[in-house]
Steps between C-alpha positions, in 0.01 A plus 500: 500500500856429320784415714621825605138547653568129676830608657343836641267226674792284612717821611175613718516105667900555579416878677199329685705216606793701587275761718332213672816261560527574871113393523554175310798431686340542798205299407689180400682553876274382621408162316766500291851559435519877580628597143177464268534913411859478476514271268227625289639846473866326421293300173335842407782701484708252297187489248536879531865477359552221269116467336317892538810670396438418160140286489444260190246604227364160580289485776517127576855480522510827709294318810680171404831722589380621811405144597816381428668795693278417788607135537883587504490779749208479741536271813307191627183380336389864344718514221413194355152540579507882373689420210308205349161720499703764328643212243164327488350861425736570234429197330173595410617811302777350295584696160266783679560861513196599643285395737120570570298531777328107413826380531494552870334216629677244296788640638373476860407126410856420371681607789318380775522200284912449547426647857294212585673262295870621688369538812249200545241735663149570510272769576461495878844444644608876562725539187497765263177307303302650738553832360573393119195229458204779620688770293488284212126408509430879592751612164297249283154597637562842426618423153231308388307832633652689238638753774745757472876383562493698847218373631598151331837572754345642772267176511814301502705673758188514784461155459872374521466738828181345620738162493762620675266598763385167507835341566493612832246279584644158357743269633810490278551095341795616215885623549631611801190627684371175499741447814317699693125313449270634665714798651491623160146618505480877567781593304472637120665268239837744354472298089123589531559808648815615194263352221212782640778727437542427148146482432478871632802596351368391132156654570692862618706545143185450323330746697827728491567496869 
């Protein structure tokens, strides 16, 4: 896949975050700040207009530039957070202008890397790990499979689902949510809950959905 092929993907995550901003919003209302799907949709469509318009050849400096658009315009902790596993991502494919399906799960790696590194978390504490860290280890089982990219995907996205699922049932011990201890438990994390979003969104331009 060249660039062009990784902006269709990244244009599919803006129209799923932009259909489901209400839902995120409303999500992060209540354990959050109210404005988690705002302020997502608000970082996709500036990536829309200053990096898709015309997407770099060079794949690692086209999801360093939608990193980088993510920290200046998305709110509170998920721009920093979403743009350092876009950066981190990038990194890996410097000088690249294509990028394979084995690729994936170094990617993954990377940018729950700078996730955890920015955001001091760990699996377990109803954050969006909880949907990236089983997508990952689904992504790389299916790799080492040898399966087809869709399936490879479809793996990814059920899992990262499974784990937002999960969040439900976990008291939240990071960012704002924390506040609430135990009163937290019950609700579905938002981060977790936009990262399962992604996931899906990535696995529905491969499948051409």
């Amino acid at each position: 896949m060249d660039s062009q092929g990784v902006a269709a993907i990244i244009r599919q995550m803006a129209a799923v975050i932009r259909r489901e901003r209400e839902y995120l919003t409303e999500l992060d209302a209540a354990i959050g700040d109210a404005d988690h799907g705002h302020n997502m949709a608000k970082g996709f469509e500036a990536v829309e207009d200053k990096v898709l318009s015309a997407p770099d050849p060079d794949v690692g400096k086209l999801l360093q530039q939608v990193g980088m658009t993510l920290v200046s315009t998305v709110g509170g902790a998920s721009g920093p957070l979403y743009g350092t596993a876009f950066i981190r991502a990038g990194a890996q494919l410097a000088g690249r202008q294509q990028v394979e399906m084995a690729d994936l799960p170094r990617l993954f790696e990377a940018a729950i890397a700078g996730i955890q590194q920015r955001g001091r978390a760990v699996r377990g504490e109803k954050t969006m790990l909880d949907a990236l860290m089983p997508a990952h280890e689904a992504l790389a089982s299916a790799v080492s499979e040898g399966l087809a990219p869709g399936e490879c995907l479809e793996r990814a996205a059920a899992a990262a689902e499974d784990g937002v699922a999960y969040t439900r049932s976990i008291k939240a011990t990071k960012g704002r949510a924390s506040y609430l201890g135990e009163r937290s438990i019950g609700h579905q994390d938002p981060g977790a809950t936009s990262s399962a979003l992604l996931i899906r969104a990535i696995e529905q331009t491969l499948a051409g959905r």
